[in-house]
TORNULUM-304540 format. One line per 4 residues: their letters; for each residue z, y, x of C-alpha. Coordinates in nm, 4 decimals, padded with zeros to 6 digits. Example, Ala and Ser with C-alpha at 12.3 -4.5 7.8 and 13.67 -1.06 7.14 Angstrom:
<rs>
as) 00.7800,-00.4500,01.2300 | 00.7140,-00.1060,01.3670 $
</rs>
This chain:
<rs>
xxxx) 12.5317,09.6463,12.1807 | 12.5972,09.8358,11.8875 | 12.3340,10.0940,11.7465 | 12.2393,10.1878,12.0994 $
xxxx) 11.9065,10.0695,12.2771 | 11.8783,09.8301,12.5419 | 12.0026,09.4312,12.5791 | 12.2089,09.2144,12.7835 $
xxxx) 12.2500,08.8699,12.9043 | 12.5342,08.6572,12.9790 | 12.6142,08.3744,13.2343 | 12.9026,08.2013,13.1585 $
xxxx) 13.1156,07.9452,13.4013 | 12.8916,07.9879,13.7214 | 13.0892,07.8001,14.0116 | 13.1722,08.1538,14.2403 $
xxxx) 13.5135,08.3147,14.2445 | 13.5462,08.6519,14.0568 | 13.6304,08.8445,14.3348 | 13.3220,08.7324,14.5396 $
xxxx) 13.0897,08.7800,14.2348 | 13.2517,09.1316,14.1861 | 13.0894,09.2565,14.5858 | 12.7824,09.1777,14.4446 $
xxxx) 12.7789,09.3592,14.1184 | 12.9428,09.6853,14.2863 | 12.6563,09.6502,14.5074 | 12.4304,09.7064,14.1594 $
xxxx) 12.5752,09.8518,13.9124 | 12.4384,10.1526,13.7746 | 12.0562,10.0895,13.9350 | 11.7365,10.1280,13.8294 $
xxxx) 11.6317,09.7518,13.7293 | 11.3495,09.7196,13.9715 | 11.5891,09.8620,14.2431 | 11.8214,09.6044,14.1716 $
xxxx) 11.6258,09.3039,14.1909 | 11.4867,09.4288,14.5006 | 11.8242,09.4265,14.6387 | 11.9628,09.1128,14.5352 $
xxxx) 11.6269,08.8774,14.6710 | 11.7660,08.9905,14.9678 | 12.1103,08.9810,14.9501 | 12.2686,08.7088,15.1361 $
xxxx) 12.5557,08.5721,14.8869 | 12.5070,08.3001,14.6773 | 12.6068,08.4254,14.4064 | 12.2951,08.7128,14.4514 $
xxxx) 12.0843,08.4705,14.2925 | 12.2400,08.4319,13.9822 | 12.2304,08.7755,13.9200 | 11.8745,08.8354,13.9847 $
xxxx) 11.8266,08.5530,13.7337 | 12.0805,08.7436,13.5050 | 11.9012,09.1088,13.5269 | 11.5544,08.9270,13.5099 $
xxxx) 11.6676,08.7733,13.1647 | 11.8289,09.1368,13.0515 | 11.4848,09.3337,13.1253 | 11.2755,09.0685,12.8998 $
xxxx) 11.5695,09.0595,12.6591 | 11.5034,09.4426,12.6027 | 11.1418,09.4154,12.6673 | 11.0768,09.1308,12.3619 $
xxxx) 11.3573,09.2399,12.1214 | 11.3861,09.6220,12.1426 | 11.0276,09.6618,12.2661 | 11.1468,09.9174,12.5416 $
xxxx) 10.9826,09.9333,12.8888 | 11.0719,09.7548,13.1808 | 11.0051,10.0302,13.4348 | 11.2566,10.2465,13.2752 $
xxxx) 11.5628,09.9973,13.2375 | 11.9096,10.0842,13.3911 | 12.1709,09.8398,13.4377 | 12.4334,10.0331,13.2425 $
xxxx) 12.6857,09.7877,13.2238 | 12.7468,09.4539,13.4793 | 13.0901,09.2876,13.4114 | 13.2132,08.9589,13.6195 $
xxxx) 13.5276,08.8161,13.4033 | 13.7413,08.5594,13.5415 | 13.6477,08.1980,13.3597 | 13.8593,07.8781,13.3585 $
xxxx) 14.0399,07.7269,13.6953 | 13.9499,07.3511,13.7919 | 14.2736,07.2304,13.9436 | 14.1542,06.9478,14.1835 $
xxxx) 14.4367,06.7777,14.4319 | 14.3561,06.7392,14.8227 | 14.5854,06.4890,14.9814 | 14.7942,06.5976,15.2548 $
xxxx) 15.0374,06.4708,15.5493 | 15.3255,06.2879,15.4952 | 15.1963,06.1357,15.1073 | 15.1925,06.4937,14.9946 $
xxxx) 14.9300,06.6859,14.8003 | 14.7800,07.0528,14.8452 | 14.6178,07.1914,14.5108 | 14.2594,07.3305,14.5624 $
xxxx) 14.1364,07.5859,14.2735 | 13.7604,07.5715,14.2101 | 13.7563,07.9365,14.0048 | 13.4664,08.0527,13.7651 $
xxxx) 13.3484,08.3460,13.6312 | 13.1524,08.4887,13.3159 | 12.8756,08.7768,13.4399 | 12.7461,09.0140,13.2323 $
xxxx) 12.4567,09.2866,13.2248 | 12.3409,09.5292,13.0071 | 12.0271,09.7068,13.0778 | 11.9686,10.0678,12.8731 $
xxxx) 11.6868,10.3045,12.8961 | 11.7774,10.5640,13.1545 | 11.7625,10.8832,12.8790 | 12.0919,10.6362,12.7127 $
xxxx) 12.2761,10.6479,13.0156 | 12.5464,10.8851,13.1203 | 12.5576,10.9947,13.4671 | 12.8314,10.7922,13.7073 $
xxxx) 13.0749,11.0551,13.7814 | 13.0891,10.8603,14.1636 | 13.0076,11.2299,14.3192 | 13.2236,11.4247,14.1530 $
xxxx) 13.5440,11.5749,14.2869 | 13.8640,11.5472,14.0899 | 14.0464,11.8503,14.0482 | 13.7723,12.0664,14.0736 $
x) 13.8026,12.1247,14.4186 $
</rs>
C-alpha cells in the first residue's frame, strides 16, 4: 500500500476463469464498500461470493490495522489476475483426446478512505468536447 491509508486483501487460485471474475469486479469497482456488498449478496455469479468475502476481509483489514472507519471505505483498487491452468484430458471418439482447461485467478481489493481517492474520470469527455 505504500504510505497511503487504507488495506487490501487477496484471494489467490479461486476455481473461476479470469474473464468471468473480471464482469463481476467491473460491476464494483470504484464503490462505496457498503454499496458493494449490497450488490454482490445479490448478484447471481458464483464467483459474487468470493468477492463479498474478499471486500468483507479488506474493510476489517483497514478497520483493525489502520483504525479507519468502515462507513467511509472505497474500493479503490479490485484486480482479477490470471492464475495457473489445470490441463485435464477428456477422452474423445475414435481413441482420441480433447484437452479441458480448468483456469484460476488471483483477486484483489483495496479499500481507501474516500478523501484518498481520485475521482474515476468514467464521465469525462476526451478531447474536451
Amino acid at each position: 500500500m505504500g504510505d497511503a491509508a487504507g488495506a487490501f486483501a487477496v484471494a489467490r487460485f479461486v476455481r473461476v476463469t479470469p474473464q468471468k471474475a473480471r464482469r463481476v469486479g467491473d460491476l464494483v469497482r470504484g464503490m462505496d464498500t457498503q454499496e458493494a456488498l449490497a450488490i454482490l449478496q445479490f448478484a447471481p455469479q458464483a464467483v459474487a461470493s468470493n468477492f463479498y468475502k474478499l471486500v468483507e476481509s479488506a474493510v476489517a483489514n483497514a478497520v483493525t490495522t489502520e483504525g479507519l472507519d468502515a462507513s467511509d471505505l472505497v474500493i479503490s483498487t479490485l484486480l482479477v489476475e490470471e492464475g495457473p491452468t489445470m490441463k485435464r484430458w477428456r477422452p474423445r471418439a475414435k481413441g482420441s483426446a480433447s484437452r479441458i482447461l480448468k483456469r484460476t485467478s488471483h483477486l484483489t481489493v483495496v479499500v481507501q478512505p474516500s478523501a484518498d481517492v481520485p475521482q474515476s474520470r468514467k464521465n469525462t469527455k476526451k478531447g474536451g468536447r
